[in-house]
MARMIMI-36171 format. One record per atom (N, C-alpha, C): residue in one letter; x negated, y negated, z negated. Coordinates in pm, whole numbers, padded with zeros to 5 digits, always signed. Each point is the difference from the previous one (the first is absolute). Example, Ala and Ser with C-alpha at 12.3 -4.5 7.8 and 13.67 -1.06 7.14 Angstrom:
// residues 2
a-01319+00569-00780
a+00089-00119+00000
a-00090-00120+00000
s+00035-00105+00072
s-00082-00119-00006
s+00077-00109-00073
This chain:
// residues 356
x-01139-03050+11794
x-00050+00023-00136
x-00142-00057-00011
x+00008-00082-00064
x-00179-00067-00096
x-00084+00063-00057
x-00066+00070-00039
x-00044+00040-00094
x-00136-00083-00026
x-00016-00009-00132
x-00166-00106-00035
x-00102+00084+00102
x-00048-00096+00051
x-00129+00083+00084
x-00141-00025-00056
x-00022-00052-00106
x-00130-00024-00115
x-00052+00097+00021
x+00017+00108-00072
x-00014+00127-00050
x+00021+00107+00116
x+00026-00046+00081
x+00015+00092+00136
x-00109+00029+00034
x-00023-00149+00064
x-00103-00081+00063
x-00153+00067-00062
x+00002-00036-00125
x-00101+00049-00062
x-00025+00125-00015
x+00054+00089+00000
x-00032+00123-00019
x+00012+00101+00109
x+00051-00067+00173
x+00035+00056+00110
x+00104+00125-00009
x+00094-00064-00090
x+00140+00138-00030
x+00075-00116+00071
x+00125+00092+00037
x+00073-00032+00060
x+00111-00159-00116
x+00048+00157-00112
x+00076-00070-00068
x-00073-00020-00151
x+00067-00104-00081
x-00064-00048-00127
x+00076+00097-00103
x-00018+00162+00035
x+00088+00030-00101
x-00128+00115-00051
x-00008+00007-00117
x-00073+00099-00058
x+00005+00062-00104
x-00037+00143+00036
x+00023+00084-00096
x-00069+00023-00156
x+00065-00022-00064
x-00090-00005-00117
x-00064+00114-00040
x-00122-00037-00079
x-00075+00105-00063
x+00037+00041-00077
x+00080+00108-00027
x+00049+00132-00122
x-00059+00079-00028
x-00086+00007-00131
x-00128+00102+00014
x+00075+00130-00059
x-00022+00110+00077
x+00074+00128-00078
x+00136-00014+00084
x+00013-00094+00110
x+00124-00002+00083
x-00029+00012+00147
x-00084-00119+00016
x-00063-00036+00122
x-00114+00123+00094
x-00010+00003+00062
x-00100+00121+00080
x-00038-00077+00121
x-00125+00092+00028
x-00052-00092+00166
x+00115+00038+00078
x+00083+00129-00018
x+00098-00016+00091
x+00083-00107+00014
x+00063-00088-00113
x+00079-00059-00029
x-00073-00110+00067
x-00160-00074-00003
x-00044-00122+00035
x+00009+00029+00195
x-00017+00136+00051
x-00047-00018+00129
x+00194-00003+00069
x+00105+00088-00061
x+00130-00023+00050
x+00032-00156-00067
x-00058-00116-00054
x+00058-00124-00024
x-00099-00042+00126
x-00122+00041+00026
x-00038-00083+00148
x+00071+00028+00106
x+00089+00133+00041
x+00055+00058+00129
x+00142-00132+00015
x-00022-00062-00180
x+00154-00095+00051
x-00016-00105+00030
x-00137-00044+00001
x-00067-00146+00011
x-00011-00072-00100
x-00051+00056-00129
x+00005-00028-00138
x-00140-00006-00058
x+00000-00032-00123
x-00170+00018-00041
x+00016+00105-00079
x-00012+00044-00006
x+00016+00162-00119
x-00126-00038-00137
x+00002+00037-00124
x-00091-00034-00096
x-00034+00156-00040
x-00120+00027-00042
x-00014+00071-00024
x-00064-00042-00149
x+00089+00146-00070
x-00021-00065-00170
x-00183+00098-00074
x-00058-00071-00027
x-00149+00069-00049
x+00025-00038-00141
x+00088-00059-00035
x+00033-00058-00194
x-00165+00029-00045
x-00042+00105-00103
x-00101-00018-00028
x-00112+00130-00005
x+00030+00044+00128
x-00109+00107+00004
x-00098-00044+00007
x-00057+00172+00029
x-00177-00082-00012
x-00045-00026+00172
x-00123-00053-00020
x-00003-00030+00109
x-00062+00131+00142
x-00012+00147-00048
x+00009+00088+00107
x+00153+00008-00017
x+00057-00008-00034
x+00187+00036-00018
x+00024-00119+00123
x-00001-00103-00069
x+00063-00102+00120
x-00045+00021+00145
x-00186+00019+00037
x-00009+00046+00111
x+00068+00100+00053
x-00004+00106-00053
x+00053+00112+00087
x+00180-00036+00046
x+00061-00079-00105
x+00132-00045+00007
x+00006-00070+00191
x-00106-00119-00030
x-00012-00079+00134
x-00015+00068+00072
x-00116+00098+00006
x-00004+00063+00123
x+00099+00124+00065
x+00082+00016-00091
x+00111+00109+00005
x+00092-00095+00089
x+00023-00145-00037
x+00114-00113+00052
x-00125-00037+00195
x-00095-00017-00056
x-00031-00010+00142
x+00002+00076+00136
x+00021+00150-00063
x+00013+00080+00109
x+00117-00013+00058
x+00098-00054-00068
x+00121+00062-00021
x+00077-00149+00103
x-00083-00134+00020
x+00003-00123+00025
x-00066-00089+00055
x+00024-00037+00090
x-00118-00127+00045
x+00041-00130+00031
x+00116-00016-00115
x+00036-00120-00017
x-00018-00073-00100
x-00001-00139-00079
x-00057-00049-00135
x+00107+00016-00078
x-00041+00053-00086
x+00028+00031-00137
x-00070-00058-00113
x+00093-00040-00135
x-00084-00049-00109
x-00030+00098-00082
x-00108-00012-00096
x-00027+00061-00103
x+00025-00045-00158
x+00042+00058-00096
x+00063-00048-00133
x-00041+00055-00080
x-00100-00070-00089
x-00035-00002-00111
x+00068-00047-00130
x-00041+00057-00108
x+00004-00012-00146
x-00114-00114-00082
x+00053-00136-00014
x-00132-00044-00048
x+00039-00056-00166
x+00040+00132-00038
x+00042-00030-00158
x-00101-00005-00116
x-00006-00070-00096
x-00051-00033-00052
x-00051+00189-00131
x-00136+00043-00021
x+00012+00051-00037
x-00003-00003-00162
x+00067+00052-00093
x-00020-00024-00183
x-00140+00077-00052
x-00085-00066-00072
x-00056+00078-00059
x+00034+00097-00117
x-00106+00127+00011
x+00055+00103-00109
x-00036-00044-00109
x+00140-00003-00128
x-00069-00005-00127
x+00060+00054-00067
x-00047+00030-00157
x+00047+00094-00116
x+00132+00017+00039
x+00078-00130+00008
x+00124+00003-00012
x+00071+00051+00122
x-00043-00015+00134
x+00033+00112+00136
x-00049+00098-00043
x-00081+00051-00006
x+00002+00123-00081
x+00067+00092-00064
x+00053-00049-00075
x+00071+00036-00098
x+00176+00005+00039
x-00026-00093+00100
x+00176-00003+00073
x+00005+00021+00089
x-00124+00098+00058
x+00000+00099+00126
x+00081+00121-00072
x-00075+00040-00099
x+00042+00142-00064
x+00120+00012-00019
x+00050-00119-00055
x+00140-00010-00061
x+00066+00020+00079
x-00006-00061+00094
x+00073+00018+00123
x+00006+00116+00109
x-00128+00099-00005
x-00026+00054+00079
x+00082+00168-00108
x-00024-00017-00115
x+00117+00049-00053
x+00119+00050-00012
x+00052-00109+00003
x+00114-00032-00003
x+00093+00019+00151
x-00061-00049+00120
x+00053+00050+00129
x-00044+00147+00016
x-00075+00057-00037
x-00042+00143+00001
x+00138+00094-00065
x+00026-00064-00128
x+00077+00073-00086
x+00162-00062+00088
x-00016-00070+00016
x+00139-00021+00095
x+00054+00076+00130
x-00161-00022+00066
x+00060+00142+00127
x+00012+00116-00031
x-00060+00053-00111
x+00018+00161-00073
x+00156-00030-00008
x+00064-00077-00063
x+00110+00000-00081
x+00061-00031+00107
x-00025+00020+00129
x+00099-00016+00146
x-00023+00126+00090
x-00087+00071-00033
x-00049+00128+00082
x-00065-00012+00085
x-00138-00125-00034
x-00093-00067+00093
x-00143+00078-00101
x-00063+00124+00090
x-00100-00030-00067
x-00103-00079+00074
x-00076-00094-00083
x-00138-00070+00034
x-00109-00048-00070
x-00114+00014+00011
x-00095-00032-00053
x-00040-00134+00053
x+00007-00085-00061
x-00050-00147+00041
x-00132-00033-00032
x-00093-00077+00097
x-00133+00007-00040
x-00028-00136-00101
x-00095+00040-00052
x-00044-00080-00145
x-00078-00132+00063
x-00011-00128-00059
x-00066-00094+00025
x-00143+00038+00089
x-00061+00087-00069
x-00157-00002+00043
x+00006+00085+00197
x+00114+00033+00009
x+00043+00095+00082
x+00064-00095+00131
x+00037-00136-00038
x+00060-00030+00139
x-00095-00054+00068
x+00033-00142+00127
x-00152-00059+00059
x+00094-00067+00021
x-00053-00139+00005
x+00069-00161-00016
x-00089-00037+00128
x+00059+00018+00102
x-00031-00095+00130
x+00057-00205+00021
x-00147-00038-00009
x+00000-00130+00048
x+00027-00038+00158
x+00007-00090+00018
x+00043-00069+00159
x-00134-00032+00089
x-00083+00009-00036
x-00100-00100+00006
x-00083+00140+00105
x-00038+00145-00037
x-00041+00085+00090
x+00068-00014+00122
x+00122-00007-00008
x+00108+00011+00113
x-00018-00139+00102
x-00090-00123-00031
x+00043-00082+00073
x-00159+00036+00108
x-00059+00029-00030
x-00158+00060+00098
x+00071+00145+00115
x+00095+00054-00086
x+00013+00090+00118
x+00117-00067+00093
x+00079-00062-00107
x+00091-00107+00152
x-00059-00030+00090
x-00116-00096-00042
x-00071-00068+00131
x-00072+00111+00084
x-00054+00107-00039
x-00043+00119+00052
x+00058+00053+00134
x+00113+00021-00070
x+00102+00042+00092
x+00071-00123+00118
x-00079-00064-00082
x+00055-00162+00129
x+00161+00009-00005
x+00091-00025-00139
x+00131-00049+00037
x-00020-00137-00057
x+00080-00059+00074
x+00046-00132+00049
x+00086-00090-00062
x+00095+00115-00091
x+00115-00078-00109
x-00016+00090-00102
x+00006-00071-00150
x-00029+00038-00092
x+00127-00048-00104
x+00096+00025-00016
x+00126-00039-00119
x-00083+00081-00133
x+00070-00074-00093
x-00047+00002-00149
x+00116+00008-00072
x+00006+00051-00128
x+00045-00026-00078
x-00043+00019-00196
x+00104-00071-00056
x-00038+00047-00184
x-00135-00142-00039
x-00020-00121+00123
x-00058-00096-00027
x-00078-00039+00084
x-00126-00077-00028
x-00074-00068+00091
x-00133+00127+00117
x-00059-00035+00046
x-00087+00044+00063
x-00101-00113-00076
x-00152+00116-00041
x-00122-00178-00034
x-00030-00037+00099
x-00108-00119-00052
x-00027-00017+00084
x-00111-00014+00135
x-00060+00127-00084
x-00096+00083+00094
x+00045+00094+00082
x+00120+00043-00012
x+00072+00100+00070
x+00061-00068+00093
x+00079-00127+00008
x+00039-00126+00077
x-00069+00019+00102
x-00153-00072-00024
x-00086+00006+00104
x-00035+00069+00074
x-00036+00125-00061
x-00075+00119+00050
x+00136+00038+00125
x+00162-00019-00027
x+00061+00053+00126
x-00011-00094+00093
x+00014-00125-00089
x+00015-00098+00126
x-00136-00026+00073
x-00138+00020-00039
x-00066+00017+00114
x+00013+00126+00102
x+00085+00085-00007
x+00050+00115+00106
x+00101-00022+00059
x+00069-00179-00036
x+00125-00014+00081
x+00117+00074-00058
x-00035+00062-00093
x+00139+00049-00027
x+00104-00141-00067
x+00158+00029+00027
x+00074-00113-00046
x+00094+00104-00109
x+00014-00070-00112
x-00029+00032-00144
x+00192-00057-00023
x+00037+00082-00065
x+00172-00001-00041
x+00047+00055-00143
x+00004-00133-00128
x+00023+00019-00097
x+00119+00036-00022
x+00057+00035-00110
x+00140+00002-00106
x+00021-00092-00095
x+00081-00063+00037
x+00052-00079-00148
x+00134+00050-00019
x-00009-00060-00147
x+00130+00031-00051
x+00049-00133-00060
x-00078-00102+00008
x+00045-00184-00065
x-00027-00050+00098
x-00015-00119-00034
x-00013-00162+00086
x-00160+00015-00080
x-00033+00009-00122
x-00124+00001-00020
x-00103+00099+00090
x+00034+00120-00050
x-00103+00093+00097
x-00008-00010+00145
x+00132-00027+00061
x-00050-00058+00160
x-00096-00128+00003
x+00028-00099-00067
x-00092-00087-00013
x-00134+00003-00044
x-00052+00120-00111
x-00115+00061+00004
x-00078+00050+00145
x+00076+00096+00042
x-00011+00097+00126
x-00040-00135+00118
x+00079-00084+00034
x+00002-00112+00110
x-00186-00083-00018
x+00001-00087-00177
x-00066-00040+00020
x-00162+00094-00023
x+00029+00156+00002
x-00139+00034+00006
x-00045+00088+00106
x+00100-00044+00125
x-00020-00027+00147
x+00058+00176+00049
x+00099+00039-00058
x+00056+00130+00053
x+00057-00051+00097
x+00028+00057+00126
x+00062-00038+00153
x+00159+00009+00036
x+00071+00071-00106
x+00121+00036-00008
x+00035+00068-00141
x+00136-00009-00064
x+00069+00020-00083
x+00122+00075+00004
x-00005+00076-00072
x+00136+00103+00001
x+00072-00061-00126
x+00112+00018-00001
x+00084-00115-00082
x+00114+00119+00006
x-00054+00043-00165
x+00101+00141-00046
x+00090-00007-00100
x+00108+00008+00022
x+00123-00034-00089
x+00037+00101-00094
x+00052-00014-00092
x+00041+00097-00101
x+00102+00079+00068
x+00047-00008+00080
x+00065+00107+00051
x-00047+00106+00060
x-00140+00012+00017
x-00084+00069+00126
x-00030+00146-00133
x-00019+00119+00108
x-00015+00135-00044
x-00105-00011-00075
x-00093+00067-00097
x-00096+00087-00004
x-00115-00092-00133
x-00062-00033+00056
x-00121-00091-00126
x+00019-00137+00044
x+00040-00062-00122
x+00003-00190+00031
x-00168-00025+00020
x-00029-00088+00071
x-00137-00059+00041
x-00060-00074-00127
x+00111-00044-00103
x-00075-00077-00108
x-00149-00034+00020
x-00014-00081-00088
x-00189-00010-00037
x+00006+00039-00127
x+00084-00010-00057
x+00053+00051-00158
x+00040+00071-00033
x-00027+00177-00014
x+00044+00123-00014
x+00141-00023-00013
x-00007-00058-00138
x+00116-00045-00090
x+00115-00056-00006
x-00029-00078+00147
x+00044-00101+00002
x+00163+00063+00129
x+00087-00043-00066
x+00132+00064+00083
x+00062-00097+00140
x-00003-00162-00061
x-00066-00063+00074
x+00180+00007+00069
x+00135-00036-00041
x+00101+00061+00024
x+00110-00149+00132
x-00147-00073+00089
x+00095-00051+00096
x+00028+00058+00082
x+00153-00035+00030
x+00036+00068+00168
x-00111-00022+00088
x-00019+00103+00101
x-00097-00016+00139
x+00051-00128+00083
x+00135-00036+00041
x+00014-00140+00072
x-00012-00088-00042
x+00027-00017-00147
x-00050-00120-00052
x-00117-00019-00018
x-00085+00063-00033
x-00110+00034+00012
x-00078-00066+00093
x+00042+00097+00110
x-00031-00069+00153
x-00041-00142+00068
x+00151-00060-00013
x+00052-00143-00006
x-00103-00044-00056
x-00062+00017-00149
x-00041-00096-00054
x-00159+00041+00042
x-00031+00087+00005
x-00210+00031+00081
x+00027-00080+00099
x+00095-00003+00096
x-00012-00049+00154
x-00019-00169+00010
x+00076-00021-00126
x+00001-00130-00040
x-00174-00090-00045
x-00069+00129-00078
x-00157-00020-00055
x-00121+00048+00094
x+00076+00054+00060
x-00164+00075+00082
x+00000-00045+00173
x-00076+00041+00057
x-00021-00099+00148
x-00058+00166+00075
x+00006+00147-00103
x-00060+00077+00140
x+00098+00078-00023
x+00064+00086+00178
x+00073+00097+00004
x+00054+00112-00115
x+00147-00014-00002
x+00068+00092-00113
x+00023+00090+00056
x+00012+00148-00091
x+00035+00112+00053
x+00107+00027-00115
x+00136+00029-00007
x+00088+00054-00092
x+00036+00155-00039
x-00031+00032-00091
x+00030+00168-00081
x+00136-00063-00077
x+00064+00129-00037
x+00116+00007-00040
x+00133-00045+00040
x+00057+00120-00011
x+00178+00042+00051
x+00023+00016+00141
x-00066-00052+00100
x-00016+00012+00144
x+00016+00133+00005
x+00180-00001+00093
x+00017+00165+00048
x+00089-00013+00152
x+00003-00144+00007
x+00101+00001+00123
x+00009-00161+00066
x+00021-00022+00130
x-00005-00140+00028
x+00023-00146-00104
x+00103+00087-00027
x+00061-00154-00101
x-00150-00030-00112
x-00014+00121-00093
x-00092-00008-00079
x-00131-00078+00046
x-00048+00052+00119
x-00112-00084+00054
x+00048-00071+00067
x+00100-00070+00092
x+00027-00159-00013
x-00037-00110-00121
x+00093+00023-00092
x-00026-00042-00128
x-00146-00062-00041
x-00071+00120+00012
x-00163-00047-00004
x-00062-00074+00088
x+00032+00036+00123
x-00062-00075+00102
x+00085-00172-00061
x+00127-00040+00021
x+00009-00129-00038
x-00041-00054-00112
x-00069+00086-00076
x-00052-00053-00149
x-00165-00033+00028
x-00025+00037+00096
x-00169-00032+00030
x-00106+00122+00053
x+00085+00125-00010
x-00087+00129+00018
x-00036-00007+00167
x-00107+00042-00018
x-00050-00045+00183
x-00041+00192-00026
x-00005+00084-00059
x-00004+00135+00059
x+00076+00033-00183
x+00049+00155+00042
x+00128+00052-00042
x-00059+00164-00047
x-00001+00012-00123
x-00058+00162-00041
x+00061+00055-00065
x+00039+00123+00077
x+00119+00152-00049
x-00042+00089+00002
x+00049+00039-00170
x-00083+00155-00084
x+00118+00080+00006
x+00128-00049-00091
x+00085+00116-00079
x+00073+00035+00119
x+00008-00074+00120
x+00088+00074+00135
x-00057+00098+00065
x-00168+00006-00030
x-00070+00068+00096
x-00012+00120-00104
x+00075+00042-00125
x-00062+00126-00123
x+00038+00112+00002
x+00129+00026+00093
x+00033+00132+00057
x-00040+00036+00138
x-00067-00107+00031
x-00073+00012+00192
x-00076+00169+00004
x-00005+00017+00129
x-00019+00142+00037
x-00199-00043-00060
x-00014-00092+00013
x-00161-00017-00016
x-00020-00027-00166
x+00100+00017-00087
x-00011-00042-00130
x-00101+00103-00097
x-00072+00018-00061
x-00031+00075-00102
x+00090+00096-00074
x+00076-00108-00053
x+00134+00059-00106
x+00068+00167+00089
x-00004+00033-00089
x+00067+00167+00023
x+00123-00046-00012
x+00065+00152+00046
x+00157+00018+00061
x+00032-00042-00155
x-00021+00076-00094
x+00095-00046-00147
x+00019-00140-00006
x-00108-00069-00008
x-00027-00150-00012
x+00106-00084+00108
x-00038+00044+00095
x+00102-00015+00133
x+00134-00038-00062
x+00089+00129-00023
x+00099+00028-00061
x+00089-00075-00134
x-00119-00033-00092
x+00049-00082-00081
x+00028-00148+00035
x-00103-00038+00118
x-00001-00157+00024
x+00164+00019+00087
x+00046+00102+00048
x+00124-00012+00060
x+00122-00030-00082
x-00030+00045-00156
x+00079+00004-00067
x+00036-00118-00123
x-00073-00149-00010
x-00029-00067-00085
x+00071-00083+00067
x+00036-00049-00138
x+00033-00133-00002
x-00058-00123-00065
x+00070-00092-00051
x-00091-00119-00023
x-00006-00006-00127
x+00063+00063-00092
x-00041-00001-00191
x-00105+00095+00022
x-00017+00077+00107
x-00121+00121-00053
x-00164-00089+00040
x+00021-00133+00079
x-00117-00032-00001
x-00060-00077-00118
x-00141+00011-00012
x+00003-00070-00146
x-00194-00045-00013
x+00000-00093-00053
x-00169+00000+00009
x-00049+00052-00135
x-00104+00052+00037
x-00091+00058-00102
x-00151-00019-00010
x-00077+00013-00069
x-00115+00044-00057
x-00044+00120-00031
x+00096+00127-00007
x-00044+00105-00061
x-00044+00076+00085
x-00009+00032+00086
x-00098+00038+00113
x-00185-00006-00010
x+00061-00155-00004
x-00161-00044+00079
x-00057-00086-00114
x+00040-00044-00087
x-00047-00167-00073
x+00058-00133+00055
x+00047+00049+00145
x+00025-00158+00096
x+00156+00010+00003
x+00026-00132-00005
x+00202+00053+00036
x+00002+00042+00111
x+00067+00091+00046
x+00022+00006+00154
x+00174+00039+00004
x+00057-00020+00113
x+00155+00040+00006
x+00037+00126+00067
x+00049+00086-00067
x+00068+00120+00063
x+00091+00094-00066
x+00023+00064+00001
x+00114+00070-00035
x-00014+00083-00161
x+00097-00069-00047
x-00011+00055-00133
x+00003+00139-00026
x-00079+00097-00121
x+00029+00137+00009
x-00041+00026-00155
x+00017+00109-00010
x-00004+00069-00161
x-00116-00101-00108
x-00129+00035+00100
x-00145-00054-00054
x-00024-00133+00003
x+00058-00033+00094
x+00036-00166-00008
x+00062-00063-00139
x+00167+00049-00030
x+00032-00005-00133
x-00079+00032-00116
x-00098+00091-00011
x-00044+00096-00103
x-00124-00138-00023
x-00039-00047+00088
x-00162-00062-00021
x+00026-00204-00006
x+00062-00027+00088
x+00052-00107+00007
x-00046-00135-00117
x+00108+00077-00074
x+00002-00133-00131
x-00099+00067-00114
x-00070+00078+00036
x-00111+00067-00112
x-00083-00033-00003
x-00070+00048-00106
x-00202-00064-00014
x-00070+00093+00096
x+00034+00079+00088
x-00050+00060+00038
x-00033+00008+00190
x-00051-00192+00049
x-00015-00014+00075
x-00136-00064+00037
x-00135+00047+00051
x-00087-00037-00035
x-00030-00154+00141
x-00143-00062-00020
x+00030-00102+00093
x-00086+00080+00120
x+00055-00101+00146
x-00036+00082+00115
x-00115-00048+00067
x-00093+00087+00027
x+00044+00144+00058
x-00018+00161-00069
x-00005-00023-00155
x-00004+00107-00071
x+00126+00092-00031
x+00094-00072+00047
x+00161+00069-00018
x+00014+00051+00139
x-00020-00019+00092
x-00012+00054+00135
x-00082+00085+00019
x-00122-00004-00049
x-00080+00150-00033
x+00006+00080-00102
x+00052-00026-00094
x+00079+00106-00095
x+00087+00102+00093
x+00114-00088+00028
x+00134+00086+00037
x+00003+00041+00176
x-00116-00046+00074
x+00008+00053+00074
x+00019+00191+00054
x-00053+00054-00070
x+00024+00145-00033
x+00105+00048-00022
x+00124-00062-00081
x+00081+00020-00048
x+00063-00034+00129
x-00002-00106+00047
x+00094-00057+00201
x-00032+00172+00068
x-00148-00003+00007
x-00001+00136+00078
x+00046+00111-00048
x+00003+00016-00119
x+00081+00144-00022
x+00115+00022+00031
x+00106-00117-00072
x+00109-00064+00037
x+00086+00047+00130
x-00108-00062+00150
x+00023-00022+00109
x-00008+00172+00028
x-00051+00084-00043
x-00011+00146+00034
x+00101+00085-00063
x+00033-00046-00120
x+00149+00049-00021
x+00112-00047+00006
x-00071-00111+00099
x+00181-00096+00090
x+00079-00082-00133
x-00077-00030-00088
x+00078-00044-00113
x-00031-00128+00019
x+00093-00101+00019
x+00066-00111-00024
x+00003-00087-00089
x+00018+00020-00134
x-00059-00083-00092
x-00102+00023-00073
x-00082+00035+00090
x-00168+00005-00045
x-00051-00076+00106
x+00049-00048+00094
x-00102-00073+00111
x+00035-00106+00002
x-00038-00135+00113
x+00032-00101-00019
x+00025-00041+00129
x+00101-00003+00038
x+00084-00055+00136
x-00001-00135+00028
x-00040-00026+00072
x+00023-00237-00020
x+00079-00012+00082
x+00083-00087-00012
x+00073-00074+00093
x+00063-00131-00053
x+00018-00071+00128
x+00044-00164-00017
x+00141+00003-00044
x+00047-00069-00058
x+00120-00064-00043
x+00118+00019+00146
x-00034+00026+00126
x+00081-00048+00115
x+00041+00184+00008
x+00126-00001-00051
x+00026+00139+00016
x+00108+00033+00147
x-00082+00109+00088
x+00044+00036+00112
x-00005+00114-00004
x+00045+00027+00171
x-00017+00138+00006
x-00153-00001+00071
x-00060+00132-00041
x-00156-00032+00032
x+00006+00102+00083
x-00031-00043+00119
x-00021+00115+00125
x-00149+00085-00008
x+00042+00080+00084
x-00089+00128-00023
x-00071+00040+00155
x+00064-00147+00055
x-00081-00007+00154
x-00151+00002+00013
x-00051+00008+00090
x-00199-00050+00037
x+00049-00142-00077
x-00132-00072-00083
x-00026-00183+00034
x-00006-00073+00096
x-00021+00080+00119
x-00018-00091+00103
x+00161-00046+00053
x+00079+00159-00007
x+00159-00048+00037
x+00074-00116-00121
x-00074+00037-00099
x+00110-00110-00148
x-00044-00111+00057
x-00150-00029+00054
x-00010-00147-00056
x+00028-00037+00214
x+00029+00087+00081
x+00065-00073+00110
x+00125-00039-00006
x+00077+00099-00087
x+00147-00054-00015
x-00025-00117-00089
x-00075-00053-00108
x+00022-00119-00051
x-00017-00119+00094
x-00110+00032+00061
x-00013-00103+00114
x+00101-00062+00127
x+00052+00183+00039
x+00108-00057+00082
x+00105-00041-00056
x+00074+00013-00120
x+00064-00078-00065
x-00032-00194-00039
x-00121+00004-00048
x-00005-00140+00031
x+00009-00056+00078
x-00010+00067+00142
x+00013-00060+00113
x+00125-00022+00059
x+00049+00148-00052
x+00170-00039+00097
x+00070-00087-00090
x+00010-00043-00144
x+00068-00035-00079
x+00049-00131+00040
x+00116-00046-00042
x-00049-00155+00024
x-00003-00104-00153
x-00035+00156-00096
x-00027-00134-00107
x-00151-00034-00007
x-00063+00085+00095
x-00122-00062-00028
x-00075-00101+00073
């Protein structure tokens, strides 16, 4: 068995397979059992602040003393005006009066009430903390933030979702690319909130590998040898799996959550906006329908701090279509093993196979 040794090499893991950053999924447990398999484990910081992300790292460092990346949020933020304003309320409303009318009570906090974390605190305590790999997503890194890691050596790993944005990412000297297909779980990487952005991940693939000259990493549908064969002959030199690892003993997700991902099929997956502002893919549910095709989705990250409250209440009365489950298009059975055992059986499967 071959496996690309790019990404090995570089990061002193064994294998090029890594675990993606699932924020609200992922745990330092989850990053230090993807090192026990010879993996890079990511640890997701999306957009806390920057004592949040430290204490996160240093929770993953005790826990590890192998390299791990760190994953940021570098989304673009909207300014407030009359008109957000005004379609905070509406909205904040309106999902209020919806969970009453489900036997959800919640108080959702008002505009002046949330805190809009930038990327930019978070990249001083990266280097702080001296990690080494830094994945991104939701757009570019500037390009003072560029610098500032790469004089610490850190090697820097964008998201695209086109042939354009990898080609952004390449020529403004990011070191590696994650190359995420519409099939993949959770928040599309867009640079364009908006933007749905609806190519397959292999075609996809095929065609970055074709434009760009630095190491690919592939997200989406990867749940089993064949799946990551596939990628690897399309150009992927390292291989990243979320929705196999979402019932893992190291997962976030509670037993309910658990339970439902056992039970879905493939009309129940569906992408949305009503969550967060951003499409992301996961499992359709009551609030999903209710908000969807309405005026009542604000842009992100103000829809993600709206309804976050509403996820947590949700999650405490085990209710199901109040939260937001992600998962990829590649419907399996999702084991409920450690990460370190899922992602050895993927490995020894690529190995014994002989389609790969």
């Amino acid at each position: 068995m071959l496996w690309p040794d790019t990404i090995s090499k570089k990061f002193n893991i064994r294998y090029p397979v890594i675990q993606a950053p699932m924020f609200g999924v992922s745990t330092p447990q989850m990053v230090s059992a993807t090192a026990r398999a010879g993996c890079l484990g990511s640890l997701a910081l999306a957009d806390l602040s920057a004592d949040q992300s430290a204490d996160l790292i240093r929770q993953t460092k005790k826990l590890t003393d192998q390299p791990f990346a760190v994953n940021i949020f570098v989304h673009h933020i909207p300014e407030i005006t009359e008109s957000l304003k005004a379609g905070y309320i509406r909205t904040k409303l309106f999902i209020e009066q919806l969970a009453e009318e489900n036997n959800i009570n919640v108080h959702l906090p008002g505009l002046e009430d949330i805190k809009i974390n930038g990327y930019h605190e978070q990249i001083d305590v990266i280097n702080d903390e001296n990690c080494k790999i830094v994945s991104f997503t939701f757009g570019n890194l500037d390009d003072e933030s560029i610098r500032k890691l790469k004089e610490n050596e850190v090697t820097l790993i964008g998201t695209c979702t086109s042939v354009e944005e990898a080609l952004i990412l390449e020529n403004s000297g990011i070191d590696m690319i994650c190359v995420q297909g519409i099939e993949a779980g959770g928040h599309r990487g867009t640079f364009n909130a908006e933007d749905i952005l609806r190519i397959g991940g292999l075609s996809l693939l095929a065609q970055v590998d074709d434009r760009v000259n630095v190491p690919l990493i592939y997200a989406g549908g990867i749940y089993n040898a064949q799946t990551l064969k596939a990628s690897k002959e399309l150009g992927a030199q390292g291989f990243q799996v979320g929705s196999m690892l979402l019932a893992s003993e190291e997962s976030a997700l509670q037993p309910f959550e658990k339970e439902r991902l056992q039970n879905v099929n493939a009309k129940d997956i569906v992408l949305t906006r009503s969550f967060s502002g951003r499409y992301a893919r996961g499992i359709k549910n009551k609030y999903i329908q209710a908000l969807e095709s309405s005026e009542y989705i604000l842009p992100y990250p103000y829809q993600n701090k709206l309804t976050n409250e509403l996820r947590k209440v949700s999650k405490a009365l085990k209710n199901t279509d109040f939260v937001s489950i992600w998962a990829g298009q590649s419907i399996h059975r999702y084991s409920e093993l450690s990460t370190e055992d899922i992602l050895k059986k993927l490995i020894r499967e690529c190995e014994e196979t002989d389609k790969f």
